[in-house]
N, C-alpha and C positions, 0 to 999 in steps of 0.2 A: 508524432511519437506514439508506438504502440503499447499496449497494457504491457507486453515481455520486454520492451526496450526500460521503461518505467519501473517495473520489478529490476532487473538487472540495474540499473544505476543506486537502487534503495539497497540491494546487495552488497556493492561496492561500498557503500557510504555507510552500511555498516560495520567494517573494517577502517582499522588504522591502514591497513596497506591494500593497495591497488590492485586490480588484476594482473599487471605486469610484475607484482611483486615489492614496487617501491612503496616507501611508506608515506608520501604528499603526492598521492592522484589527483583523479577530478573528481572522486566520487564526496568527497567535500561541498561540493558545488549545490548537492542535491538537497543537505539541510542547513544551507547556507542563513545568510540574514535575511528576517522578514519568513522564514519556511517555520512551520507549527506543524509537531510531528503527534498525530493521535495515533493509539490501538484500540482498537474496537476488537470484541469477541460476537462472532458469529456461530451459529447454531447448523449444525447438519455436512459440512465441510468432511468427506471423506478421501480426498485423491487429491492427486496433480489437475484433474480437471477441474475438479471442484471452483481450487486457488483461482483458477484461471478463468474463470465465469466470472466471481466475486472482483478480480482484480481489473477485468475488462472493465466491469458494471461499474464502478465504482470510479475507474480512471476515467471515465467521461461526466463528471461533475467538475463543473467549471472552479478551476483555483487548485485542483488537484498535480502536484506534479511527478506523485511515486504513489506507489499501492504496492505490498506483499502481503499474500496471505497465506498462513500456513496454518494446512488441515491438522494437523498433528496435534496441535495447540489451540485450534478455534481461534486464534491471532489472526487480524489484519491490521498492519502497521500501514498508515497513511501521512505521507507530506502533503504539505497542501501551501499556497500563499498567503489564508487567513485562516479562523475558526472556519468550520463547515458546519450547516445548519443539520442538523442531526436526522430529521426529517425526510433530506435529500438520501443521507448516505443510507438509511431502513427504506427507503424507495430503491433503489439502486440495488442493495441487499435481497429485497425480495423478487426482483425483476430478475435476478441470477438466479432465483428459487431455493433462499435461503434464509434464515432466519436471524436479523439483528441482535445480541440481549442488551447491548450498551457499550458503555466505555468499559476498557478489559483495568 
């Protein structure tokens, strides 16, 4: 699964209603049980590319299964299937070439 497959299901899932328009999709599925949903604010996020660094970087930390980040807000909203060691994701953060400040 790709950082944009990842983004778009965290998309869905944050909607009552689906892409198709109904309002019981799958995007349910994505903060299902056992999913721990953090936001972190990150530093320096000005574009679509930006998101897309931080969300790649980030979606390859193992337990991760959704990442959106939005430049706008310095938001990155992350599902994952346990806590994440915060260490990992200000690694991950700066390997996108960007600056962690914490939980948002």
């Amino acid at each position: 699964m790709t950082a944009e497959t990842k983004t778009e299901s965290l998309e869905a899932a944050g909607s009552c209603c689906s892409p198709s328009g109904s309002c019981h999709g799958g995007g349910a599925a994505a903060d299902g049980p056992g999913s721990l949903t953090t936001v972190y604010e990150v530093k320096g996020m000005t574009c679509g590319h930006c998101e897309g660094a931080v969300s790649s970087e980030i979606s390859e930390i193992l337990g991760v299964t959704s990442v959106k980040a939005v430049a706008s807000t310095g938001q990155v909203t992350v599902i994952s299937d346990a806590p994440l060691d915060e260490s990992a994701v200000r690694a991950a953060v700066d390997e996108a070439g960007y600056e962690l400040v914490g939980r948002a």
